[in-house]
Structure formats: C-alpha cells, structure tokens
C-alpha positions as CSV (number, residue, x, y, z in Angstrom):
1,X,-2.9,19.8,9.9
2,X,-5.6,17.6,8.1
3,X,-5.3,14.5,7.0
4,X,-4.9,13.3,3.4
5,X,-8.2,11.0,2.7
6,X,-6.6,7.6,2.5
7,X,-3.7,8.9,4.8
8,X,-5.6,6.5,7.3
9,X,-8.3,4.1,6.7
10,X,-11.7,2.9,8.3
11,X,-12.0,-0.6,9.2
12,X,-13.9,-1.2,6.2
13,X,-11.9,0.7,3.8
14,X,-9.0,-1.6,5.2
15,X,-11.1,-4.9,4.3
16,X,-12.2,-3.7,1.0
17,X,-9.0,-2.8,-0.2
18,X,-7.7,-6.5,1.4
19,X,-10.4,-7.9,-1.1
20,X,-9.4,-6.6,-4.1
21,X,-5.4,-7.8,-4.3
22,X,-7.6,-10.1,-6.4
23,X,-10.2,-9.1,-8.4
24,X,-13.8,-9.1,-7.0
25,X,-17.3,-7.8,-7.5
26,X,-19.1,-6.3,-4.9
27,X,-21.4,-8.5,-3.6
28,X,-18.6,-10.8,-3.9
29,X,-16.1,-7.9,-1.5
30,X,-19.0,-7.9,1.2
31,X,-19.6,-11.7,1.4
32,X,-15.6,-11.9,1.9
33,X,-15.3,-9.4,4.3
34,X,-17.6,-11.2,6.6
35,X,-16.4,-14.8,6.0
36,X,-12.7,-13.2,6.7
37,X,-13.8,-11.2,9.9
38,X,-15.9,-14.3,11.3
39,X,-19.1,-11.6,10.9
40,X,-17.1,-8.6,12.7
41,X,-17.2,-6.2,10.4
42,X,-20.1,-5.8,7.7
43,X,-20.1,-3.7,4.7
44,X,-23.4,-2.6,3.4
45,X,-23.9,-1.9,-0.2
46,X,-24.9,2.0,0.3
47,X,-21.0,2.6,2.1
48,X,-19.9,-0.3,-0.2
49,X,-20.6,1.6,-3.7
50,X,-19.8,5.0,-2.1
51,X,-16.1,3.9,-1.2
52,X,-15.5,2.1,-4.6
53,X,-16.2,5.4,-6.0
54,X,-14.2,7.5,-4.2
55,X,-11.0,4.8,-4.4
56,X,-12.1,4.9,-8.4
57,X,-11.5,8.4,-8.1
58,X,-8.4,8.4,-6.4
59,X,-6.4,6.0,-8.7
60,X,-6.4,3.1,-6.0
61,X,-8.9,0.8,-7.6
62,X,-10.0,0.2,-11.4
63,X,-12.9,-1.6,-12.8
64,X,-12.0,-4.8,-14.6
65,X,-15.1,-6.1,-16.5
66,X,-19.0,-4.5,-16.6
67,X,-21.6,-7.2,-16.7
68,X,-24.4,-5.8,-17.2
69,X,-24.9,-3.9,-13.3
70,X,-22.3,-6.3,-12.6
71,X,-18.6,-4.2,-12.3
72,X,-15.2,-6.1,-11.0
73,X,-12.4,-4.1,-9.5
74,X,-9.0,-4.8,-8.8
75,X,-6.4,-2.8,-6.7
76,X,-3.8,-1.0,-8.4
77,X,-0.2,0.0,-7.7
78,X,-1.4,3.2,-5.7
79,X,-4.1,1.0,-4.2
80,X,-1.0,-1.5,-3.2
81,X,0.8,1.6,-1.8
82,X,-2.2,2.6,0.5
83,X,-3.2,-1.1,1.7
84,X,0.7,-1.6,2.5
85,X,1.0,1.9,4.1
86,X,-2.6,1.2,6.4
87,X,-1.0,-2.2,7.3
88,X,2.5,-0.4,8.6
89,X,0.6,2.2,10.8
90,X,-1.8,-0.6,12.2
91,X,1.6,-3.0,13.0
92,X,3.1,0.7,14.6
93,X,0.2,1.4,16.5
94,X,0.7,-2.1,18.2
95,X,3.8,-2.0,18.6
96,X,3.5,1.1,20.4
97,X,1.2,-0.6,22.6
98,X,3.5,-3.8,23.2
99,X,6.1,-1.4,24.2
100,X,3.7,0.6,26.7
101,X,2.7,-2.2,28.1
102,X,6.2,-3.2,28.8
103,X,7.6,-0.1,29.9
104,X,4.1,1.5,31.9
105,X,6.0,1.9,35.3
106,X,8.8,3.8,33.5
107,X,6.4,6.9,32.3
C-alpha cells in the first residue's frame, strides 16, 4: 500500500516544517536550516518554493504577509500534526535501533 504524501517526510521537509513553528520567509527558512544543522543539510530555493507549495496545498502551512516577492508562512494545526507525527516515527525508528542493538544476540 502507498504512502500518504506527508505520511513520512524528507530530511528537508522535516527542517522546513521545524522552521515555521514561528513564522519565517524563505530565504529566512534556508539560512536557518543551515545555521540549525551546522551546514548538514541545505535547502535550495528551486526544492524550497516547490515544497511550500505543495504544504500550501495540503493545509500544513499558510502564508502570513506578501511583501512585494516577499511571502511569510507559518505552520498550522495540521502542519503541527505532521511535524509532531514525523518527530514520533524518527524517536520510534531509534528506539527500534537502541533495542536492536541491545538484544542483537537474541534474533
């Protein structure tokens, strides 16, 4: 069975999305991103744009204030749902791994 879209999220999807629990512009989303990753993870403007339209689209973002070419998002309650479900897969997934680790002789 397929996957719903934002069922799980890219790396940069995840970061983007971490961004905008305050609101943000997006030259503003990509200078965080690297200043929070220490330069790990980079978001160029082309993926950038293309994801704020698709998370515009799905009710997970909204646009705040148009300056000009200037736009501001912010997340919303369904973007709050998705950034909350990502983080308790991502804490699962390691968890899963702790417990591997642990228990590898028993398998």
């Amino acid at each position: 069975m397929p996957r719903e879209k934002f069922e799980a999220l890219t790396e940069q999807m995840f970061y983007i999305l971490l961004c905008l629990q305050v609101e943000c512009y997006g030259m503003d989303i990509m200078q965080k991103i690297r200043t929070l990753t220490d330069g790990r993870v980079n978001v160029g403007p082309g993926t950038l744009y293309h994801l704020l339209d698709d998370f515009l689209q799905a009710g997970i973002i909204r646009q705040t204030q148009v300056q000009g070419r200037r736009r501001c998002y912010l997340l919303t309650e369904k973007g709050a749902a998705v950034l909350e479900g990502e983080y308790q897969r991502l804490k699962t997934l390691t968890e899963d791994y702790r417990r591997f680790q642990k228990g590898v002789e028993d398998l």
